[in-house]
N, C-alpha and C positions, 0 to 999 in steps of 0.2 A: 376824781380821777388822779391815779399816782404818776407822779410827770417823774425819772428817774432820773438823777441830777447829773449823771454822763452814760453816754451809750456807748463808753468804749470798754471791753474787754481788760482788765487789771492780766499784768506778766504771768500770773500765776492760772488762769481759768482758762477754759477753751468750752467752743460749744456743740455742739452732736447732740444725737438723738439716741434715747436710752429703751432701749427693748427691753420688752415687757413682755408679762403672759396676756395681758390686757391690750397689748398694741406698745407702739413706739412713742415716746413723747421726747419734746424738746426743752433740752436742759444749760444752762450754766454751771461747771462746776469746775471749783477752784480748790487747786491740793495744796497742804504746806512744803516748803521746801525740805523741812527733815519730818521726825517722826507724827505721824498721826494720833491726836488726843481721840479722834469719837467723827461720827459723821452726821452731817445738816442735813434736811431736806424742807426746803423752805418752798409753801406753798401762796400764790399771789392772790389777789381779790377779784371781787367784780370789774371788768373791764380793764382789767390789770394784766401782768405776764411778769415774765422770770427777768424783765429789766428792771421792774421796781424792786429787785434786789443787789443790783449792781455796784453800790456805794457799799455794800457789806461785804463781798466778796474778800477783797483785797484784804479788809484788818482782821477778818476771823479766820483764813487762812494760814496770816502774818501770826494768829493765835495756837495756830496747830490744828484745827479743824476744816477736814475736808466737807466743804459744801456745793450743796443741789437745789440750784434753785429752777424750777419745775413750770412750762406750761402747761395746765390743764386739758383735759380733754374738749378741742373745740376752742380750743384759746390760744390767738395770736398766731405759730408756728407751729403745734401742733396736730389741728386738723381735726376732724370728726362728722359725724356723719349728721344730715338734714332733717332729723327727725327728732323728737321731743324725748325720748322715753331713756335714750343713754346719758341725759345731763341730772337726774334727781342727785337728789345730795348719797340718797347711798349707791349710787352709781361709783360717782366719782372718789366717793372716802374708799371705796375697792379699789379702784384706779391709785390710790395712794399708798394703798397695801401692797398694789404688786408693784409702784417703781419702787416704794424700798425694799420686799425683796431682791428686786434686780440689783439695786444698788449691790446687793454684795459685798455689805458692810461685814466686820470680824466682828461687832458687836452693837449694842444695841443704838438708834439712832434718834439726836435730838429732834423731832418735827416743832414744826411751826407754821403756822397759818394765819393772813393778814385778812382784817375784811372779812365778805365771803369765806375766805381760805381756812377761816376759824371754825367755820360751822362745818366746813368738810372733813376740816382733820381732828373735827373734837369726834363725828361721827365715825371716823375709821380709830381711834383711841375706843369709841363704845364699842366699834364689831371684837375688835384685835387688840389690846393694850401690849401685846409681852414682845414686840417689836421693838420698841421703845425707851429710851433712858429718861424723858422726857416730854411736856408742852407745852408749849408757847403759843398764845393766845396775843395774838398784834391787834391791837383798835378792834377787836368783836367782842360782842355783847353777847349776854343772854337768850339772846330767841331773836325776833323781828327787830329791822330798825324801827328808828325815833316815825314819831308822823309825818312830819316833815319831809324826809325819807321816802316812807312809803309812799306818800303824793307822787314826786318827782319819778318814782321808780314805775308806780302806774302806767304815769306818762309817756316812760318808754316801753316798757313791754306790752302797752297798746300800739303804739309808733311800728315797732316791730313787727309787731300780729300784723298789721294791717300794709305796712313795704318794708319787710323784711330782704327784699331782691332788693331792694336800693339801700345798700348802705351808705354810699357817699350822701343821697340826700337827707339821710336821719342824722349823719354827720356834724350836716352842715346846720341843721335845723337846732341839733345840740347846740351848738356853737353860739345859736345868734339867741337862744332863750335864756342861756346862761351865763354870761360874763365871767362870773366867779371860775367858771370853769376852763375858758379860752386857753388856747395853747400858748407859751411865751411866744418871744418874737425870735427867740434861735431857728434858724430855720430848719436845720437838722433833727431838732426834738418834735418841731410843729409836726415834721414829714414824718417820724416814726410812729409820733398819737394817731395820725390819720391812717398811717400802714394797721397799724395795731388794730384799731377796729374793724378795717376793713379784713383783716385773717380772723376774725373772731368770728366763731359761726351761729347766724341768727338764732336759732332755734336754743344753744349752750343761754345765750344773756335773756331768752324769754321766761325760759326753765329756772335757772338761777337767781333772775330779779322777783320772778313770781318767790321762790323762795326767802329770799331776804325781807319781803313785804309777810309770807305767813309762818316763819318758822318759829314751833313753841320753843320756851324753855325748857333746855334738856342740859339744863347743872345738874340738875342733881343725878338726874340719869347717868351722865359723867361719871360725878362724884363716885357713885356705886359702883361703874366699871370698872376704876383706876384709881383705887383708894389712896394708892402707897406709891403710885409715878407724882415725881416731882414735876410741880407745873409752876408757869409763872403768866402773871397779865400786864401787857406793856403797851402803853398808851402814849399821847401826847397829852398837852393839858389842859384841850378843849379837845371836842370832835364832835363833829355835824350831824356824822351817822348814827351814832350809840351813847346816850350823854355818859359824861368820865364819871359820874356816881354810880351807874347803872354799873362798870369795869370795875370800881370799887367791890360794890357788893358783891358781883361774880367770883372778884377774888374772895374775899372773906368766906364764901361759901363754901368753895374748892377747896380751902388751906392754905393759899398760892403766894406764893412771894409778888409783890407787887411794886412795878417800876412805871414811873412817868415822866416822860421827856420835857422839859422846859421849852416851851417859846417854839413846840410843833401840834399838826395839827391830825388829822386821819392818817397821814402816811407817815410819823417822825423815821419809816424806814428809810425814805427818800430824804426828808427834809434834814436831817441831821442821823445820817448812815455811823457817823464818828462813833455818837452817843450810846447807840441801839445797838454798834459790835459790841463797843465795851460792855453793855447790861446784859447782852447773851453770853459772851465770852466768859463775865464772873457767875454768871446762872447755871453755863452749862459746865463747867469747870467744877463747884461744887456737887454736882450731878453725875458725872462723868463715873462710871463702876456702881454706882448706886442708886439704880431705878429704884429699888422697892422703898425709898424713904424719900416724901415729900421735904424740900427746903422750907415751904410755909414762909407765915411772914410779912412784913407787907415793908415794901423799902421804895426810894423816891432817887433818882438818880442827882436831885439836887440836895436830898434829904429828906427825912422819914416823915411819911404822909397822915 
């Protein structure tokens, strides 16, 4: 679970909900004070939202790039309906097509997607690529996660099927199975992981965990759709979900430039936001006017992997 390391709004962002052909979603986004280099649209993870992009806001704005950081359909604040059949992955990688056309960018726009958020927006790159200057692939793998993973993720989308009407008590039942995952002792963060779940709609994390537990590899699929869109894979230097050799490989198979955070773990979005502007910021900057030619590559933000 991405804990966001403040919930406060940076001078430069505001939040509103962004009409769509697909419905309304709820957004962060943050313009630079002079001219605009290109536009973000940064998609969040399983049980995630657009606060575990918070710590980015402020330095890639400060960069020139106007960014969107995006709840999903059925996630957190933006709402969605009780039923199973609107959250499949190509649901939602639609849902990613029309906020960026909404967005209403002059030209083409970085996407990104953390988690989960990887598999959706590699899937709206396979429907649509020519949106796009770029993408960014955060902590997601190849296809399904590790086993380990898949166990736990079981867990809950059985939990769910079974009291889905009670979210506080699947809450709290998380809470007391899993240590590793407890909320800090701020009480301000504790209260919004518990809001946050509780806006998440049952049936989005049944759909989506089932997913994460059976999704094949589709690199290469990728591959084929968006030969010549520059992509990059940016990790920390473990992670729990998708081992970092497994990110490895994906990059090598892509072409992809490849960045790894020191001393973070699943979310280096959250846990060192500093590091992860500057690696988008020189990512997307070489990128900027030139979708049709991949940067390639493979780079380490402490040094070459």
């Amino acid at each position: 679970m991405s804990k966001p390391p403040t919930l406060t709004l940076p001078p430069a962002a505001r939040a509103y909900r962004l009409a769509t052909a697909r419905g309304d979603f709820a957004v962060h986004e943050a313009v630079p004070v002079g001219p605009v280099r290109a536009t973000a649209l940064l998609v969040p993870g399983y049980t995630g939202s657009k606060e575990d992009f918070l710590g980015l806001l402020g330095p890639l704005s400060a960069a020139g790039y106007r960014v969107v950081a995006v709840d999903g359909r059925g996630q957190h604040e933006s709402g969605g309906p009780r039923t199973q059949a609107p959250y499949a992955l190509t649901e939602l990688a639609r849902d990613v097509l029309a906020q960026t056309a909404a967005l209403g960018a002059a030209g083409p726009v970085h996407l990104l997607g953390h988690s989960l958020g990887g598999l959706i927006v590699r899937a709206a790159v396979v429907r649509d690529p020519a949106p796009y200057a770029s993408l960014t692939l955060l902590s997601s793998g190849p296809g399904a996660v590790c086993a380990d993973q898949q166990g736990r993720t079981k867990l809950l989308v059985s939990a769910l099927e079974a009291m889905g009407d009670d979210m506080p008590a699947i809450w709290d039942a998380m809470r007391a199975l899993d240590p590793r995952d407890a909320p800090a002792e701020d009480p301000a963060l504790k209260a919004f992981l518990r809001a946050r779940w509780l806006g998440t709609v049952p049936e989005q994390l049944m759909v989506t965990g089932r997913a994460l537990i059976e999704e094949p590899d589709r690199i290469d699929e990728l591959a084929a759709a968006a030969p010549g869109l520059a992509k990059l894979v940016l990790s920390g230097e473990s992670d729990p979900v998708w081992p970092v050799s497994e990110m490895d490989a994906m990059a090598h198979r892509l072409g992809a430039a490849r960045v790894v955070v020191p001393g973070t773990e699943h979310s280096p979005n959250a846990e060192d936001p500093a590091a992860v502007a500057a690696a988008l910021a020189a990512f997307w900057g070489a990128s900027d006017g030139s979708s049709g030619s991949s940067s390639g590559g493979s780079s380490d933000v402490s040094g070459t992997r």
